[in-house]
N, C-alpha and C positions, 0 to 999 in steps of 0.2 A: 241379145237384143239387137236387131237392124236399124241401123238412125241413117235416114238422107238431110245432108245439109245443103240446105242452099240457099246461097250469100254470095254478092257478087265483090266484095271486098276481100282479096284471097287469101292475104296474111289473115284476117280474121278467121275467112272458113279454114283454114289449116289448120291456124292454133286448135280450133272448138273441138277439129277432127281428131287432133291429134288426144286433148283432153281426154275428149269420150272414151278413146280406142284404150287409156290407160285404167279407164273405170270396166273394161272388160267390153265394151260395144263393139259390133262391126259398124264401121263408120265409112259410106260413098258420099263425099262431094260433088255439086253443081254451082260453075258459077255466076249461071244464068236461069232467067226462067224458063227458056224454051228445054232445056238439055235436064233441068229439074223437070220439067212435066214428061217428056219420054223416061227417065228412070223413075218417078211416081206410078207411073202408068206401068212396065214391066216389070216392076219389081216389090216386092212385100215388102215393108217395111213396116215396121212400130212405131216410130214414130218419125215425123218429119219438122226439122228445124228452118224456118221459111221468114226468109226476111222478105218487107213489103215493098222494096225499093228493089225491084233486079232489072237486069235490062233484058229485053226481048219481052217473054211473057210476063207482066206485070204479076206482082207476087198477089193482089187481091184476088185477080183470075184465077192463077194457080190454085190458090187456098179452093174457089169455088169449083174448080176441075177434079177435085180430090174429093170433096166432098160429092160432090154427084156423080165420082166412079162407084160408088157405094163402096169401096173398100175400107178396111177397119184401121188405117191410118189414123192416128195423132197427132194433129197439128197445132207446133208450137211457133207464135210467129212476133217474129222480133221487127222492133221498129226502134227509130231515129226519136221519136215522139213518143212522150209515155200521161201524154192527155185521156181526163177520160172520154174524150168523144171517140179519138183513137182507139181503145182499147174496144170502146163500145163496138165500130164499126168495124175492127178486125173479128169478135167475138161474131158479130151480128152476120160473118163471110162465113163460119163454120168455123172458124180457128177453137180450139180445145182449151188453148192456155196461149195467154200476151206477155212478152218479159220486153220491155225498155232499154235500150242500149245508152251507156256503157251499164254491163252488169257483172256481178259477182259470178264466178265460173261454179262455187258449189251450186249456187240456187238453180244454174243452168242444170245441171246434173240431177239434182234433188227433183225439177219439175220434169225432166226428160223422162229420168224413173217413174214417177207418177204418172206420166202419159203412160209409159211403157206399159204399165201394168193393167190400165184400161183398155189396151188395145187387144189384148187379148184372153179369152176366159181366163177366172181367177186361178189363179195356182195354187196349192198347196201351202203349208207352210215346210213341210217338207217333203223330199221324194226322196223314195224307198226302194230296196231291190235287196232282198235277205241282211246280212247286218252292216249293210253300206247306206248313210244317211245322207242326202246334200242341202243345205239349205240355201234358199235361192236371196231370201233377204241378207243374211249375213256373209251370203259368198263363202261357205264353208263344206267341207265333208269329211265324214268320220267313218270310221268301221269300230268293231268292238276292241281292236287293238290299238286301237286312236286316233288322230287326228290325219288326215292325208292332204299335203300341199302340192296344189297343181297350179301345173301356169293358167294363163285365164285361155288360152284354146282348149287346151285339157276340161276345165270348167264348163265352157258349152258344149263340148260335144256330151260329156258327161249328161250334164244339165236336159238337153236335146234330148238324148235316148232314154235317159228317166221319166221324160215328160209325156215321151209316145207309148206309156202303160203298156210296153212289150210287144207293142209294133214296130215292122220293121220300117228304118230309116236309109234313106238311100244315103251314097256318098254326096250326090249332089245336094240334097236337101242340107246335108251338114254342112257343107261349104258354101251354101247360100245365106242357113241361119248363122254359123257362125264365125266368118269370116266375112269379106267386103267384094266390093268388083272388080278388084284389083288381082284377085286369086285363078290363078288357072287352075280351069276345068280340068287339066289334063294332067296336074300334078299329083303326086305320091301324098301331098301335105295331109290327106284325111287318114290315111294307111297309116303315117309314122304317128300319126298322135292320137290316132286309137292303140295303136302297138307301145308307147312311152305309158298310155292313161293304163292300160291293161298291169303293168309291169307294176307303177303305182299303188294301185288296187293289191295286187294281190292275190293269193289264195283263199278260195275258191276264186275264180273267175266268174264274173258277171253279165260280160260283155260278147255277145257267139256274134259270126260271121255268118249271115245267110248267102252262102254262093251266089253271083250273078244280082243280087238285091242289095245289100248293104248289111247292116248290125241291128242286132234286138237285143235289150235287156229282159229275158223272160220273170214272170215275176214282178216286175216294177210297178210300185203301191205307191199310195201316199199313208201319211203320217203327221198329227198334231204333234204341236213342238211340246215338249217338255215343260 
């Protein structure tokens, strides 16, 4: 999942960033509104964490700039105030979900995910690819020999290429979904941890290299859980 935070208080946007990125998220910070609406605007994301107070673009605009790019954005937006006329008014800008600061970090995560999942088509409950299973809710994956622990990069890219039903996937896309802005374009990092995730996996292999294009899981289904 892609999350833009933006919050102009910057020990707060770090902590959140840092939070999210430990729940398995690519997490890019803004700590303004104008620098949040250029990365809203070129970049997909799932959901967007948007406090009402920033300085340059006001965060109500912002909300309403998002909402009329027609992009499939979720906007979660935090305020100082947790009145309901507030809540009303931020809901009534296109906001998705209003959380009231100071707040609990799970329920940030709890609603983040919930956004998440409405941002884009329903998922599966599991994805499939001959006897390799991954589940996207419990962050799990299995093969018929058992369970297999991967770091959370290993997870989305897995997760990514099960998702694209055995289309191919470029390296940039995987390093956009899942990874941050902070990744160079021009690094090896999607190479070694498709070659680390492969080794994981196992026998049979899964996972083929379309020359010049990127990776396909040929095969890759879905499946109700158990």
């Amino acid at each position: 999942m892609r999350v833009l935070v933006v919050e102009d208080e910057e020990a707060l946007a770090e902590a959140v960033a840092r939070g999210l990125r430990r729940e398995g998220m690519a997490v890019d910070v803004a700590l303004n509104g104008d620098d949040g609406h250029e990365k809203a605007m070129i970049t997909r994301y799932d959901v967007i964490v948007l406090d009402r107070d920033l300085p340059g673009m006001p965060g109500d605009e912002l909300c309403r700039e998002i909402v009329a790019s027609g992009q499939l954005s979720r906007v979660l937006m935090l305020t100082a105030s947790g009145t309901v006329e507030d809540r009303v008014t931020g809901l009534s800008l296109g906001a998705d979900d209003y959380l009231a600061k100071p707040f609990a970090f799970p329920e940030l995560v709890a609603r983040v995910r919930a956004l998440g999942r409405r941002s884009t088509p329903a998922k599966p409950p599991l994805l499939t690819a001959g006897d390799v299973r991954l589940d996207p809710a419990k962050r799990t994956v299995h093969r018929d020999s058992g369970p297999i622990e991967l770091t959370r990069k290993e997870f989305g890219v897995l997760e990514v290429l099960l998702g694209a039903g055995g289309a191919v996937v470029s390296s940039e896309e995987l390093l956009e979904r899942v990874w941050d802005e902070n990744a160079d374009p021009f690094t090896t990092t999607v190479r070694v941890t498709v070659m680390t995730l492969r080794k994981k996996l196992g026998e049979p292999g899964i996972i083929e290299t379309v020359v010049g294009s990127g990776y396909r899981v040929p095969g890759a289904g879905t499946a109700a859980n158990a």
